[in-house]
Residue frames as a rotation matrix with the C-alpha (Angstrom) as fourth column:
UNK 1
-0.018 0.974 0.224 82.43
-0.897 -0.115 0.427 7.96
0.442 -0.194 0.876 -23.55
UNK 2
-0.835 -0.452 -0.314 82.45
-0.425 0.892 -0.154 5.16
0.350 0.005 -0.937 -21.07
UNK 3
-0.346 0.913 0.217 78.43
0.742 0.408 -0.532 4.66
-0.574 -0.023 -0.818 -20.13
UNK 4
-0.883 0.467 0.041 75.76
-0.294 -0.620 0.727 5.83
0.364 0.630 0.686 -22.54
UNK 5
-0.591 0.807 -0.021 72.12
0.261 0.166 -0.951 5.16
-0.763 -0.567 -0.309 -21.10
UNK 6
-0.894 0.391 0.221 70.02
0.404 0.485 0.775 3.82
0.195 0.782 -0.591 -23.81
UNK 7
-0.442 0.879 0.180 66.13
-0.596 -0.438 0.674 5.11
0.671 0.190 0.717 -24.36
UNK 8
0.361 0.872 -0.331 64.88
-0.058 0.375 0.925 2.14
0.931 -0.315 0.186 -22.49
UNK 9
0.813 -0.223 0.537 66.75
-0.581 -0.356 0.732 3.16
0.028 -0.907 -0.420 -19.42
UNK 10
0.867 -0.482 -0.128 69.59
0.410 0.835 -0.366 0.45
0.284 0.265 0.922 -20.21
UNK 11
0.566 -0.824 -0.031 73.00
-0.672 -0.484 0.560 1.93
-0.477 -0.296 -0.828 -18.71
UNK 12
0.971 -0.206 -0.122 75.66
-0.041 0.362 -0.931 0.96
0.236 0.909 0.343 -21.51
UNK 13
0.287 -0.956 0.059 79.42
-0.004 0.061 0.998 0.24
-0.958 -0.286 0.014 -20.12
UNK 14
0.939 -0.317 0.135 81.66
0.204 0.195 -0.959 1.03
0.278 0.928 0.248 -23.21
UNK 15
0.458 -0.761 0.459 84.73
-0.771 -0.084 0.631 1.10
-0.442 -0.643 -0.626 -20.80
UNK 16
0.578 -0.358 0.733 85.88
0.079 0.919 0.387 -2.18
-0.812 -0.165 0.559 -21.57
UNK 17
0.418 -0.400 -0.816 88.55
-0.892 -0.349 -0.286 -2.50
-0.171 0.847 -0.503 -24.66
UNK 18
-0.794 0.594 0.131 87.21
-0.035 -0.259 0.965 -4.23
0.607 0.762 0.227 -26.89
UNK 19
-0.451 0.871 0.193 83.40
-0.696 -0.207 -0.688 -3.28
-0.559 -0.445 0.700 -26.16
UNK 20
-0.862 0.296 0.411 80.74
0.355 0.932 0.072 -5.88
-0.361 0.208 -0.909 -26.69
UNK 21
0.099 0.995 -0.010 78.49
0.825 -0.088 -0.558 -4.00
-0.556 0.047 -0.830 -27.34
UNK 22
0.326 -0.031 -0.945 80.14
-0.470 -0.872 -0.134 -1.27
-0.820 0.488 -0.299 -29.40
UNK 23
0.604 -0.246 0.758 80.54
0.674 0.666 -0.320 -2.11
-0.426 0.704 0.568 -33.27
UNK 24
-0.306 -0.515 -0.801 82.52
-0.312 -0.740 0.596 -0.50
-0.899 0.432 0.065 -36.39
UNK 25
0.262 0.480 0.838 81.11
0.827 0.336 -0.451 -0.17
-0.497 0.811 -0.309 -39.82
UNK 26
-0.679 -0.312 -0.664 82.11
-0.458 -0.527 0.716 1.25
-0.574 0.791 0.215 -43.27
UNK 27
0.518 0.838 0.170 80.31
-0.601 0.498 -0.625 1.10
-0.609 0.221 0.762 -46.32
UNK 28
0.570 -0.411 0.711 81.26
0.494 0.863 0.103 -1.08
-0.656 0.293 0.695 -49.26
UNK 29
0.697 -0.553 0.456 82.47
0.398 -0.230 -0.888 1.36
0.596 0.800 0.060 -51.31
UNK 30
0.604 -0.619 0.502 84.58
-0.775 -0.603 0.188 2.84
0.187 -0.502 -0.844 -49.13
UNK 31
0.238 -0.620 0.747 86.17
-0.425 0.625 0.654 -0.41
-0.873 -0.474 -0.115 -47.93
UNK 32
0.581 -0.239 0.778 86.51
0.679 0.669 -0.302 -1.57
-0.448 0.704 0.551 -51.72
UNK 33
0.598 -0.607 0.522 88.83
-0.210 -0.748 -0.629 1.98
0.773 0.266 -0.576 -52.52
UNK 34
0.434 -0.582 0.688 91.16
-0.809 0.085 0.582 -0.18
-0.397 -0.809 -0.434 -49.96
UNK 35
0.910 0.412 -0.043 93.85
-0.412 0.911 0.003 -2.65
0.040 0.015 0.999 -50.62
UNK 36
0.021 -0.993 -0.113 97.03
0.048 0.114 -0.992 -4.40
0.999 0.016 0.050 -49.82
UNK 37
-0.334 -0.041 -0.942 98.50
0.941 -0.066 -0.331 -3.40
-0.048 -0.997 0.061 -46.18
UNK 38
0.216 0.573 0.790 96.27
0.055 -0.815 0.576 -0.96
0.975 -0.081 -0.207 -44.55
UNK 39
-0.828 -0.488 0.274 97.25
0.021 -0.516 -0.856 1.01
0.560 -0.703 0.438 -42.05
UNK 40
-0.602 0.476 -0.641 94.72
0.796 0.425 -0.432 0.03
0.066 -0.770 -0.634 -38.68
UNK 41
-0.854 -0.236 -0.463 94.75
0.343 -0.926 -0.160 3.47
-0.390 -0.296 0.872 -37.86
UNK 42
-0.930 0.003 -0.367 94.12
-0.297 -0.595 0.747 4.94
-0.216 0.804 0.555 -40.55
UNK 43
-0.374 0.917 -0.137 90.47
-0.019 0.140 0.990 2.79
0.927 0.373 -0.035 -41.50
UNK 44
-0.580 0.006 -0.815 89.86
0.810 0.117 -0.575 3.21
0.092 -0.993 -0.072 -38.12
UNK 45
-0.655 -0.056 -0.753 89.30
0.423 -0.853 -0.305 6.60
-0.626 -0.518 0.583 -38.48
UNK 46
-0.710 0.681 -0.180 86.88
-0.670 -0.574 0.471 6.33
0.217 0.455 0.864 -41.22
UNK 47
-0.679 0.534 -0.504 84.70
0.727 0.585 -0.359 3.64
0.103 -0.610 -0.785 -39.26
UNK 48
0.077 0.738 0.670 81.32
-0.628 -0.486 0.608 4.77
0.774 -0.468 0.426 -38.13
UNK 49
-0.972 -0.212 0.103 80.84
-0.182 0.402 -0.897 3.83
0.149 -0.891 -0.429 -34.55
UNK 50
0.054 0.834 -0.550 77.76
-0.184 0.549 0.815 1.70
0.981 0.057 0.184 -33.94
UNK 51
-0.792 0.084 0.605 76.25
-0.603 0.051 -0.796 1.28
-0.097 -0.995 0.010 -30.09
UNK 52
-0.623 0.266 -0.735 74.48
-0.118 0.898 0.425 -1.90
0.773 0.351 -0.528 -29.61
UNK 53
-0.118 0.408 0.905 71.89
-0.992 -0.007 -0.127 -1.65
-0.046 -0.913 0.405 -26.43
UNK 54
-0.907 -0.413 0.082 71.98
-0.415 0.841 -0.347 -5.43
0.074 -0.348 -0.934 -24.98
UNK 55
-0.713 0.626 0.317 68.81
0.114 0.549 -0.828 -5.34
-0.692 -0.554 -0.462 -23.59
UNK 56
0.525 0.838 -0.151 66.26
0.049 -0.206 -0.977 -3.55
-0.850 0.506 -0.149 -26.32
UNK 57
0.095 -0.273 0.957 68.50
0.838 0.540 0.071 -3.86
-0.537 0.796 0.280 -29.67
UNK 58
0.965 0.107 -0.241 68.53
0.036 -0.959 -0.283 0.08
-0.261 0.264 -0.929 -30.26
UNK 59
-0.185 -0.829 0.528 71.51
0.917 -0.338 -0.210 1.52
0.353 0.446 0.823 -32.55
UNK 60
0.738 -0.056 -0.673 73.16
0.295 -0.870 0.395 4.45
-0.608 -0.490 -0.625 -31.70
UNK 61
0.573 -0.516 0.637 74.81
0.812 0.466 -0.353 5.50
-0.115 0.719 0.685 -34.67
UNK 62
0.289 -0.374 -0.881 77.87
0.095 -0.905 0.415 8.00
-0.953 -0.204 -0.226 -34.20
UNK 63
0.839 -0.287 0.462 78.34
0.524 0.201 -0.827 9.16
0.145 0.936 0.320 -38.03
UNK 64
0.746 -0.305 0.592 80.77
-0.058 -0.915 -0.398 12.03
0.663 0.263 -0.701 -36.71
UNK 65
-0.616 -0.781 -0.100 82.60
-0.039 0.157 -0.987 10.34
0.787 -0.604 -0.128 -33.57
UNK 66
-0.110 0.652 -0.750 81.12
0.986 0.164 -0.002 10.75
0.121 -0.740 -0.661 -29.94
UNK 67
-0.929 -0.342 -0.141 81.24
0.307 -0.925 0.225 14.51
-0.207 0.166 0.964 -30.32
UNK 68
-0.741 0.658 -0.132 78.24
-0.617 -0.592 0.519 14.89
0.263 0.466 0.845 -32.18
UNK 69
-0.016 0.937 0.348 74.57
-0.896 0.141 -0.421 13.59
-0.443 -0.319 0.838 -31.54
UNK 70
-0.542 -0.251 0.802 73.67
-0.396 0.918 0.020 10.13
-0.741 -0.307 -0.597 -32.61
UNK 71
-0.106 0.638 -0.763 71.46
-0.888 0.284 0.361 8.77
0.447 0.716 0.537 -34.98
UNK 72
-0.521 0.006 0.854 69.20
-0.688 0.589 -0.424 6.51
-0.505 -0.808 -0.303 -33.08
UNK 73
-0.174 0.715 -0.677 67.11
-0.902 0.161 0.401 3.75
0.395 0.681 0.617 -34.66
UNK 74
-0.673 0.120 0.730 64.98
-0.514 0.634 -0.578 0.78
-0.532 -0.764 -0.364 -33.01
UNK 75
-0.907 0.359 0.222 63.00
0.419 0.827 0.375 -2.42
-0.050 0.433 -0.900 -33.76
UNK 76
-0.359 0.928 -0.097 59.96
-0.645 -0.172 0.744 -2.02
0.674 0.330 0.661 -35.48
């Protein structure tokens, strides 16, 4: 997915490696049932992917990869 186009009309670039605007997040338990050398990869792949919109602060939250629909959520 290299542009997503945010609700407020915002045209995301997620070309770039690393994105600035793209995060990764686990929760704590999951990242505390880790330890020692971990394999990149490997917690990589249980990451949720998080889209940051620059201009209006909207998440785009991919629980499933970019495959599946988002979970969107915006300032109050």
């Amino acid at each position: 997915m290299p542009k997503l186009k945010c609700e407020c009309s915002e045209v995301i670039n997620l070309s770039g490696v690393p994105s600035r605007d793209q995060y990764l997040m686990i929760s704590d338990k999951e990242y505390d049932s880790y330890s020692g050398l971990i394999d990149a990869e490997m917690l990589y792949s249980k990451m949720t992917i998080v889209v940051k919109c620059p201009l209006c602060s909207r998440l785009y939250i991919y629980n499933d990869g970019f495959n599946s629909p988002p979970a969107v959520y915006c300032l109050e």
